[in-house]
N, C-alpha and C positions, 0 to 999 in steps of 0.2 A: 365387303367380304372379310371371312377373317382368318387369323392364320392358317387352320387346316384345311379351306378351301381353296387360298393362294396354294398350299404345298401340292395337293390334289392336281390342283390344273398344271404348275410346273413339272409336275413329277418328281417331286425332291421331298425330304421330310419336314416337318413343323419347325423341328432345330433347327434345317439350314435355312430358312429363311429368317430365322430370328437372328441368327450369324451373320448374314447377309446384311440383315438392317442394322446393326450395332457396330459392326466391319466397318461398313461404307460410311456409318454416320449418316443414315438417311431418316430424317425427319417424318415420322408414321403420324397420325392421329391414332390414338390411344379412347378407349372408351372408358366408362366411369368405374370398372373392372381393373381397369390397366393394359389389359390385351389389346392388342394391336386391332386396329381396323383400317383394311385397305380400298382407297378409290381406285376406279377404274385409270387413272394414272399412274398410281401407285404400283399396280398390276403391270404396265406396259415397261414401267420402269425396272421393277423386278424382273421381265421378261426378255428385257435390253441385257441385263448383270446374267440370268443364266445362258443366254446366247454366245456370249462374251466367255465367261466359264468354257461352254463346249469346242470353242475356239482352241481352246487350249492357254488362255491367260490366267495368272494368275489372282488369286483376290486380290492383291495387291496395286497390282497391274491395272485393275477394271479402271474405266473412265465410264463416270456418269453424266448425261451429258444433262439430263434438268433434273437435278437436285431440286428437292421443295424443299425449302426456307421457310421458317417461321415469321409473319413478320408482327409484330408488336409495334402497340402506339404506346411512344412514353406519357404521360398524363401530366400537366403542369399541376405542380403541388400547389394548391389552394391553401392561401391560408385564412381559415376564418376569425372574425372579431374575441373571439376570448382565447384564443391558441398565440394571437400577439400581446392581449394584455397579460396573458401568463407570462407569454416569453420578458415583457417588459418588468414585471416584478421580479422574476425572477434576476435580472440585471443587479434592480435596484437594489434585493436581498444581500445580492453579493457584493453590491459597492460598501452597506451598510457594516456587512463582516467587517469587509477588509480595512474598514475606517474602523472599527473597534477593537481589530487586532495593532493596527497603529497604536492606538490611545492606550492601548493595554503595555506595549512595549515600551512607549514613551515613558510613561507613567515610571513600568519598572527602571529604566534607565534613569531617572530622576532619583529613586529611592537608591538606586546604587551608588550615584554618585553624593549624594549626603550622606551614606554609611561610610563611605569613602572620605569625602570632607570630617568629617568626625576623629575619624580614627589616626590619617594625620595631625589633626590636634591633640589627640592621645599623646602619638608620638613625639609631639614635638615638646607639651608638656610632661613628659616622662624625660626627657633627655634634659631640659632645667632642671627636672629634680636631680638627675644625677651628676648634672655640673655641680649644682649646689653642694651636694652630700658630699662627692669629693672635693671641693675647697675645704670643706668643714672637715674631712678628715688631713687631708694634708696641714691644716693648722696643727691640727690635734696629735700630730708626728712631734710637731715640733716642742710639745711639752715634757716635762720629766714623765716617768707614770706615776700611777696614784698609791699612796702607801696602801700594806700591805692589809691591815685595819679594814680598809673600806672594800676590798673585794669581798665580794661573792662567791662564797666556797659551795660550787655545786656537785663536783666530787666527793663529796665527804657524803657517808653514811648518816641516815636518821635515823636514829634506834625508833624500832618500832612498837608501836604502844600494845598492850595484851588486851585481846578483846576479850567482852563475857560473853559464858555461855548462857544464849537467852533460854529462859524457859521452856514449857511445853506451851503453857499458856499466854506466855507474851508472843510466842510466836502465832499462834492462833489466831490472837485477837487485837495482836499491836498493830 
């Protein structure tokens, strides 16, 4: 049957029977529409809730005493022969990452630490040099300074030489 002949025979409307079953959580077969379709149990049970109703209970209140349940069979998942050699590659794919993300980091780590080694040898030969240079100047304290002859006058003015005006033609074609 279906809802408007369930409401028919009740005497109620097509709403309140679909309130009814959404209320109580009562488990319908549904047709390939989606409307409801009810067995004749379905019917008796509905007929139990509006009896109950005229009682004076409220929806709340109602007690149903055979609830239909769904019952479903779980299905053991199968697995077939190329869904585990996938699965098994795909393992392997990622062992192979992760070991090449290794070698890649190692790798860098190695090159850091020879920029590293290097550069301390910079430093340490820059700091001979500048022991050096300061011995070499601290000697050179201890000299008279050098007559006045041998300096290098970079202050002094260079008179500057007069240039020529070049041509028209030398500039053209010089």
């Amino acid at each position: 049957m279906n809802t408007t002949n369930v409401a028919q025979l009740l005497n109620v409307s097509k709403s309140t029977v679909q309130r009814w079953v959404k209320q109580l959580d009562l488990q319908m077969k549904r047709n390939e529409l989606g409307h409801y379709s009810f067995s004749e149990n379905d019917v008796a049970l509905l007929t139990q809730v509006h009896e109950q109703l005229q009682a004076g209970k409220n929806l709340q209140e109602i007690s149903v005493i055979s609830k239909k349940r769904r019952n479903g069979i779980v299905k053991k998942e199968e697995k077939d022969h190329r869904t585990i050699e996938l699965l098994k590659r795909i393992d392997e794919l990622e062992l192979r990452i992760n070991r090449k993300a290794d070698d890649v980091v190692s790798y860098q780590l190695l090159q850091h630490r020879q920029e590293m080694e290097e550069l301390q040898k910079q430093i340490t030969s820059l700091n001979e040099r500048m022991s050096a240079l300061e011995a070499t100047a601290s000697t050179l304290q201890n000299f008279p300074p050098p007559p006045q002859d041998t300096l290098l006058l970079l202050d002094q003015e260079i008179p500057e030489k007069k240039l020529k005006r070049k041509s028209f033609f030398t500039m053209l074609f010089g």
